[in-house]
C-alpha positions as CSV (number, residue, x, y, z in Angstrom):
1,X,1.3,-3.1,-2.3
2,X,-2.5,-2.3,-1.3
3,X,-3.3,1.6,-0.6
4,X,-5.3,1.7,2.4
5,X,-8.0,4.7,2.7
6,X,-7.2,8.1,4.2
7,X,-8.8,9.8,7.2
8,X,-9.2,13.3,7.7
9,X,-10.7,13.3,11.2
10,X,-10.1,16.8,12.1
11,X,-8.3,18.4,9.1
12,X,-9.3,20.7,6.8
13,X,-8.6,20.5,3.4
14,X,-6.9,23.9,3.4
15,X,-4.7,22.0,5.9
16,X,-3.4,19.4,3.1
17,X,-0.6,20.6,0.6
18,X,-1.4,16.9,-1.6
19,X,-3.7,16.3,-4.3
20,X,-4.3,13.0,-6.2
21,X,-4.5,13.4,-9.8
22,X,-5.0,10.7,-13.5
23,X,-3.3,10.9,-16.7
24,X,-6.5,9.7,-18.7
25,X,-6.4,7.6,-21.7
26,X,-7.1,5.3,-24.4
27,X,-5.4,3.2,-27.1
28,X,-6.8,3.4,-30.3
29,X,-7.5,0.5,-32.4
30,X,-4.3,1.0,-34.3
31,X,-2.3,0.8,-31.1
32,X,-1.6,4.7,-30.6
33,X,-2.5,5.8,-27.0
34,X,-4.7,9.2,-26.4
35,X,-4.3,11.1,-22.9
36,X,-7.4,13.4,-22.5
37,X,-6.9,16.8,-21.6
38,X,-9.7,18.7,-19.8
39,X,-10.2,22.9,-19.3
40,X,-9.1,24.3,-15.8
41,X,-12.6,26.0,-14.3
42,X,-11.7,29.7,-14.6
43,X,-9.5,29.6,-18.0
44,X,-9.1,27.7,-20.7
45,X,-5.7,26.6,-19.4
46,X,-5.3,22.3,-20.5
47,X,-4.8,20.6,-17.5
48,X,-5.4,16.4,-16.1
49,X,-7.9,16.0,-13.7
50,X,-6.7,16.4,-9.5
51,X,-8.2,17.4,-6.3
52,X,-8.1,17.0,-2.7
53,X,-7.1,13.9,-0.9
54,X,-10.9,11.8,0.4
55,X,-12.0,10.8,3.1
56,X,-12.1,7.3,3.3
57,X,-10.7,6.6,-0.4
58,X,-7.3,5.7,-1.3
59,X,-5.3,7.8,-3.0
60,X,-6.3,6.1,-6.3
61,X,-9.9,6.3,-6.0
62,X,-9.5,9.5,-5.1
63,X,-7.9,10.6,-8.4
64,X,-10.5,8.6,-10.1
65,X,-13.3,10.2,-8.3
66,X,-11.9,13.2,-9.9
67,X,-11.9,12.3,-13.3
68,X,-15.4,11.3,-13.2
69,X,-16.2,15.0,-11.9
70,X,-14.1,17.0,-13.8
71,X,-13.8,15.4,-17.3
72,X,-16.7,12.7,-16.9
73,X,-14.7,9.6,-17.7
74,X,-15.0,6.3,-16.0
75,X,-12.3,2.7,-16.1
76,X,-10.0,1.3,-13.7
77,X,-7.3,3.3,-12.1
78,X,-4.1,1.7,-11.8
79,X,-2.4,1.4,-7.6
80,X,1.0,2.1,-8.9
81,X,2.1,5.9,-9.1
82,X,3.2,7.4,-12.3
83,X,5.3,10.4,-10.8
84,X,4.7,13.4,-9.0
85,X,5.0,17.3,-9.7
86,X,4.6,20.4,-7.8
87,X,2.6,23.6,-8.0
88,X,1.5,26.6,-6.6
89,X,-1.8,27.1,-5.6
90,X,-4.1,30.5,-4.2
91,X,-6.4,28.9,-1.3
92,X,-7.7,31.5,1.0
93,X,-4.7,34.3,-0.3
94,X,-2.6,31.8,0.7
95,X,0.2,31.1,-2.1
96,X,0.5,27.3,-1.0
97,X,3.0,25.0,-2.3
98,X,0.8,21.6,-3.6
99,X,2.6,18.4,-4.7
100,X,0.2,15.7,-6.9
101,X,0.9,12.1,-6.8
102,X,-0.5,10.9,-10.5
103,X,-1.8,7.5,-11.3
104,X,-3.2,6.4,-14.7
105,X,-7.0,5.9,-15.6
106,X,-7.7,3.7,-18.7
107,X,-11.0,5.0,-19.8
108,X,-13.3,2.4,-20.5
109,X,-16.7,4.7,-20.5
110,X,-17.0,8.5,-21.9
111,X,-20.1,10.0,-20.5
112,X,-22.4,12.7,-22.2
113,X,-23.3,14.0,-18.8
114,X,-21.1,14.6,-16.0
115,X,-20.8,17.0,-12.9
116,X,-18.4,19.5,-14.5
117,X,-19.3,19.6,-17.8
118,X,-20.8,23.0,-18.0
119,X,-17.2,24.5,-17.0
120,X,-14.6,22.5,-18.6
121,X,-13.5,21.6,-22.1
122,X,-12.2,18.0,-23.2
123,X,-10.2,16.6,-26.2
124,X,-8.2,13.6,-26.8
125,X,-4.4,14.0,-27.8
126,X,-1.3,12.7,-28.7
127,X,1.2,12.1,-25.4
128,X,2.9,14.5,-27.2
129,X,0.8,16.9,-28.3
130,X,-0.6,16.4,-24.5
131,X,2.5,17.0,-22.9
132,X,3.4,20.5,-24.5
133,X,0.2,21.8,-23.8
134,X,1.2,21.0,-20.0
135,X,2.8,24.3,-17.9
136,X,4.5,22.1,-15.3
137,X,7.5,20.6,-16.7
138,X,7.6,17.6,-14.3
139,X,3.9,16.5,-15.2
140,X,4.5,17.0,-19.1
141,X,7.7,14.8,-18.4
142,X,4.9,12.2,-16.9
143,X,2.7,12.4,-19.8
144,X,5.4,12.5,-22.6
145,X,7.1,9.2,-20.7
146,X,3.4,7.5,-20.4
147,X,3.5,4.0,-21.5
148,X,0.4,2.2,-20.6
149,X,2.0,-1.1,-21.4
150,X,3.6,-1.3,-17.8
151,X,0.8,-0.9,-15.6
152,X,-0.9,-3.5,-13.7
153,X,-4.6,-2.6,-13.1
């Protein structure tokens, strides 16, 4: 099924309660796939890359719009959703109850350079070792049941 882009004529993103996020990875030569882990901005919390739904990008390109910003990564994004999971988030001392739809990236370029470098952290691990660093039990559920052998880019 083909995503179709978003508008956000007239809402604000303080209005939206959805982000689109990307589990990140790689397989390595010996057939073992890496999921990169990135820094949150204010801690040194491991998180995936998500923000804010686009205007005029799918919910996919969104996500992978993200990645490039936040852990300077570039490949091909995959349509199909991996899972979703919740969280709470503080916008505006508002408490606000987000939901992330999660898609998968397959890294084809690591950049040197990237928007967000100077505030995050990035390493390469496991699924496993990626999904215990994870503090919302429905995403580390996503990471730890990650196989990049069903996807259709």
């Amino acid at each position: 099924m083909k995503q179709h882009p978003i508008r956000l004529t007239g809402a604000g993103k303080h209005d939206l309660r959805s982000q689109f996020g990307v589990v990140p990875y790689r397989v390595t030569d010996e057939g073992k796939t890496e999921i990169l882990v990135i820094t949150a901005r204010d801690n040194d919390r491991w998180i995936l890359p998500k923000g804010w739904p686009m205007d005029g990008s799918t919910p996919a390109e969104a996500a992978a719009t993200e990645a490039f910003e936040e852990a300077g990564v570039e490949g091909q994004v995959a349509p199909m959703v991996l899972g979703l999971y919740s969280y709470r988030k503080a916008v505006n001392g508002d408490d606000l109850p987000i939901v992330v739809t999660m898609f998968a990236l397959r890294v084809d370029k690591v950049l040197k350079d990237w928007p967000e470098k100077r505030h995050r952290k990035r390493k390469w691990l496991s699924r496993k070792k990626a999904a215990a660093l994870m503090k919302e039990p429905e995403l580390a559920e996503i990471v730890r049941a990650f196989d990049p052998g069903a996807l259709k880019h």
